[in-house]
N, C-alpha and C positions, 0 to 999 in steps of 0.2 A: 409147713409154716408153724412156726412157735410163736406163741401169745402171752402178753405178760401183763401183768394188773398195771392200770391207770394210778401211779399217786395210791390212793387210800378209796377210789370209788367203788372199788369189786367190778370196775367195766375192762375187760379184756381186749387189748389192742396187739395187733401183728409185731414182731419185734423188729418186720422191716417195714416202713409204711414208703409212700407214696406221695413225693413233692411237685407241686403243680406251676411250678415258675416257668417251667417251659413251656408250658399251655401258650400259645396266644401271642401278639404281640409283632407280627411282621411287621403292623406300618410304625411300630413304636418306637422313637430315637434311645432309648434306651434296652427294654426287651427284647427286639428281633434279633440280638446278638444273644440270647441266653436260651434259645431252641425254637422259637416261633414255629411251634407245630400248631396243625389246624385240628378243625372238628374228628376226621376219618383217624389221624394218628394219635387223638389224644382218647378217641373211642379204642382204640388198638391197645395203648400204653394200660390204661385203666379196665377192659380187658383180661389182659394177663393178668396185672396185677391184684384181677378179683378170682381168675382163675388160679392163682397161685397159693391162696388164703388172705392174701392181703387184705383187709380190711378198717383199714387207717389211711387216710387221705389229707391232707395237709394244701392248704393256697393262702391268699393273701387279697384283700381287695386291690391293693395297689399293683400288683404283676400286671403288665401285658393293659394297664387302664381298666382293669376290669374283666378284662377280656378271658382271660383262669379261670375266675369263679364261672362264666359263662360255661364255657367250653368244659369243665369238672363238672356242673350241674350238668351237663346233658349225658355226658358222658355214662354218670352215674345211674342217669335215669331210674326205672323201675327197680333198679337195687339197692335205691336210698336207706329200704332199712337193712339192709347188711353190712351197713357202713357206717365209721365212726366218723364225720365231716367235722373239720376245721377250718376256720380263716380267721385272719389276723386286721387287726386294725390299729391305722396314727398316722400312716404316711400321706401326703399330699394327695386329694383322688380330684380334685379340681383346682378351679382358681380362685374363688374364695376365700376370704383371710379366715372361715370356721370350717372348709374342708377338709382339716387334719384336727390332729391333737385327742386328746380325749376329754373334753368338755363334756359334759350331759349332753348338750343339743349336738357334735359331733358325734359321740357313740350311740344318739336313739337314731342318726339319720343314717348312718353307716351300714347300723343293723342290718336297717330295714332293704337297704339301698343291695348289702349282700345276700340277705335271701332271694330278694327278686332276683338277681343274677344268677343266683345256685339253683333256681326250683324249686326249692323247698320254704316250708315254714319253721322249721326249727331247726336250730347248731346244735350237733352234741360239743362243740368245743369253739369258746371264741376268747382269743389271745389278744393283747394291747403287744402291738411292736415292737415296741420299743419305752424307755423314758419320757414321760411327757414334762418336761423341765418347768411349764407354766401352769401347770391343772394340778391341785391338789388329789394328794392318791386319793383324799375322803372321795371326794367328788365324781371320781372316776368309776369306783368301786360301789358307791349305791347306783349309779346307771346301772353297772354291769349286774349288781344285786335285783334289779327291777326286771330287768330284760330273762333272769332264770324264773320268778318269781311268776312273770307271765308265761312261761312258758316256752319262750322262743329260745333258749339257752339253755342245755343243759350243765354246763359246768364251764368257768371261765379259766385264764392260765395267764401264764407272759412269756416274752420273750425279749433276750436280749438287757436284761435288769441286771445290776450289782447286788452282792449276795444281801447287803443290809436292805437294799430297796423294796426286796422279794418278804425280806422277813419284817421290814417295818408294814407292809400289805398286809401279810397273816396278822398282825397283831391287830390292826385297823377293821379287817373283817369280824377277829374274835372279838374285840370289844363292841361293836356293832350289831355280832350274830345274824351278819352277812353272809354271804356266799364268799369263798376263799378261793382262791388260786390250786389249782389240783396238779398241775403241769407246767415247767418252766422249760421252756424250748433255747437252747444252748449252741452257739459254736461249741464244736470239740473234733479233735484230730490227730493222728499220730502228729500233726504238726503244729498244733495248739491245744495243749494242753494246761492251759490257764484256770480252765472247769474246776480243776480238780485240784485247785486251794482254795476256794470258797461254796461253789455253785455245788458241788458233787458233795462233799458233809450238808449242807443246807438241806439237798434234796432227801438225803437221810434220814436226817434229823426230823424234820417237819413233814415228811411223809410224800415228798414230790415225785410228780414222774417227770424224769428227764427227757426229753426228747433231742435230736441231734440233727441240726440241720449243716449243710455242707462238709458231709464226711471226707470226700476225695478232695477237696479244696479243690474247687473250679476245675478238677478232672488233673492236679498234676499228679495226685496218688495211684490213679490210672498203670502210671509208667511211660506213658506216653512221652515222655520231657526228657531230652537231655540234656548235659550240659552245655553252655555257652547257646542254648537259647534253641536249638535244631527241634524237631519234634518227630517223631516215629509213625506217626498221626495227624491228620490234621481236620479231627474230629471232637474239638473240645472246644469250649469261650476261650480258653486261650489263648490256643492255637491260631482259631477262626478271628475273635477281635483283639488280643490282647488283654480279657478280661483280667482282673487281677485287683478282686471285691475284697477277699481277706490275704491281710500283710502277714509274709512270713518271712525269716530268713532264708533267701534262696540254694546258700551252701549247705546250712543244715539241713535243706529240703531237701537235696541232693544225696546227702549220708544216709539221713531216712530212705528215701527212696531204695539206695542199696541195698540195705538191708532186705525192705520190703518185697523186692526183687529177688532175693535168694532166698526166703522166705518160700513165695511163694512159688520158686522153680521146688523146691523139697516136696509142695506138695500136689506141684502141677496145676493149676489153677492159677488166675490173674492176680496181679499186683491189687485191683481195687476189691476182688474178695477177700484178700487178707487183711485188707485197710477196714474193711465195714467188719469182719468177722474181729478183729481185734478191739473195735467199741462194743463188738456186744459183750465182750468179756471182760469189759469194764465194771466197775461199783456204780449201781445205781441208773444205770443206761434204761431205758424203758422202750423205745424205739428208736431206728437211725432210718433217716427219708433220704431217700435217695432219689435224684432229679432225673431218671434217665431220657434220652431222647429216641430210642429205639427201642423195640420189643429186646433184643439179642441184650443189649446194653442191660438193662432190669433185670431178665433170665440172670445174667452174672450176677447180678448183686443182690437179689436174693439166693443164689446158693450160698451167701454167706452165713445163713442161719443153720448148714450141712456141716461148714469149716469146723472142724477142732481144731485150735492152735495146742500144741504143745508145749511142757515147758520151758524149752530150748527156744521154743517160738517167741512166746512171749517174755522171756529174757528180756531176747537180743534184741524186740522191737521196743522195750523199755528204756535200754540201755539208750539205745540209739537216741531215743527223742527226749528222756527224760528231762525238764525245764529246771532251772536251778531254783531250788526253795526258796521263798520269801515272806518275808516278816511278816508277822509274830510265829509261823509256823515250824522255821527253826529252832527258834527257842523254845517254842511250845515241846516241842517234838525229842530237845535235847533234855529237859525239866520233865518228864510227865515222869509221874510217880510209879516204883515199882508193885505194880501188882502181885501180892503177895498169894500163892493158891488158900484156900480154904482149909485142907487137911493139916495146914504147917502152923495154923497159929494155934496158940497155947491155950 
């Protein structure tokens, strides 16, 4: 296992980590289609995955009702400090009209609400979900500043923010000399490659780790899919309910897929090693989490931190998915000034 710096903290995270949405969640009208494994398999998954070097772990209070962060704390048990623990907070965890959001009195009960489920008393990493359209980010960001301060938090992050929201944050924290955002947790994919006209310079610039949640898109990078809807497999959300969380173009999914397929026949290995091995050899990638539901399933996708892609490889899986530029970055990109060497001027 390869380990790569957090952001700007000097804390070394696995560059494959471990997503816990499958934890939990059989009697749940929405989770029990996204792997509803119990205590024994999520002891198994996690596991491997600590056997393997992995030591980055990733949940959500909202997966499964809670029911993740449960079954991830136990899981972890006695190897709590070998491990970099995450979860995430915003989305509905009761019925409440202050059960969500990030209000102050939302994120101190949330906190607390997810360590007792985790086992522990301290996060090294706790993420806001998403936008909170009614809470000012001040407001959000001294809870979060209070909850490091005491201790229960080692460093906060986001997910799911537009590039200005992430950086109007950082400006917020440094004028405060708050605690700042260290990791912004991202879609990104041979099939959504959106990241990478705002989120992925941001992350550069400002010193962020990126993290990559749903690399294989709901398992169709897999290979498992073909066209006109058949499946090769019928071991994916897809396949199993028709999940179908992140929008893509299905035909272009399909070209990709080709490619990704002959790719990965060159080098013997599965369609979704090549899919995770092709983010890490992205700009600014820090870690990709990977949801598996099986020991066997994980085993694959981390050998993708083994893959060397080629440049023949990463061409053609460029070509294939490349997104069409969009404004200002065209222009930016047709206007930037010629860099002149240093030995050439007068």
């Amino acid at each position: 296992m390869k380990y790569r710096l957090l952001g700007r903290t000097g804390v070394w995270v696995s560059e494959i980590s471990l997503g816990a949405m499958t934890f939990g969640g059989r009697e749940h009208p929405v989770y029990r289609t996204h792997g509803a494994l119990g205590q024994e398999e999520a002891d198994r998954l996690v596991g491997t995955a600590l056997d393997a070097g992995i030591n980055f772990f990733d949940t959500a209070d909202v997966y499964a009702g809670g029911e993740s962060e449960e079954l991830l704390g136990r899981a972890v048990g006695p190897r709590r400090r070998d491990v970099v623990l995450a979860t995430k907070l915003l989305a509905p965890v009761g019925p409440g009209p202050n059960d969500q959001g990030l209000s102050r009195l939302h994120v101190m009960r949330a906190l607390e609400d997810s360590l007792r489920r985790l086992g522990t008393d301290y996060l090294d990493l706790y993420q806001i979900h998403n936008h909170d359209h009614v809470t000012p980010i001040e407001e959000t960001l001294s809870a979060l500043d209070d909850a490091v301060r005491q201790g229960k938090v080692r460093y906060i992050g986001c997910s799911n923010l537009a590039a200005w929201q992430i950086s109007k944050a950082l400006g917020v924290s440094a004028l405060h000399g708050q605690a700042r955002f260290v990791v912004n947790q991202t879609h990104y994919s041979l099939l959504s490659r959106d990241a990478e006209r705002e989120l992925v310079p941001l992350a550069e610039d400002a010193g962020l780790g990126l993290t990559v949640w749903q690399p294989l898109v709901g398992g169709f990078l897999t290979g498992k899919f073909d066209r006109g809807g058949v499946t090769t497999e019928h071991d994916s959300r897809r396949a199993r309910n028709g999940f179908d969380f992140v929008p893509f173009d299905e035909e272009q999914g399909f070209k990709v897929l080709d490619v990704l397929r002959a790719v990965a026949a060159r080098h013997e290995v599965s369609p979704a090693r090549v899919a995770i091995a092709w983010l890490l050899a992205r700009r600014a990638v820090t870690s990709v989490i990977v949801g598996a539901r099986t020991p066997e399933q994980l085993t694959d996708n981390i050998a993708a931190g083994d893959l060397t892609l080629t440049g023949q490889d990463l061409t053609e899986l460029d070509e294939v998915s490349r997104p069409p530029v969009s404004y200002p970055n065209w222009i930016q990109e047709g206007f930037a000034p010629v860099r002149i060497p240093a030995g050439n001027l007068a």
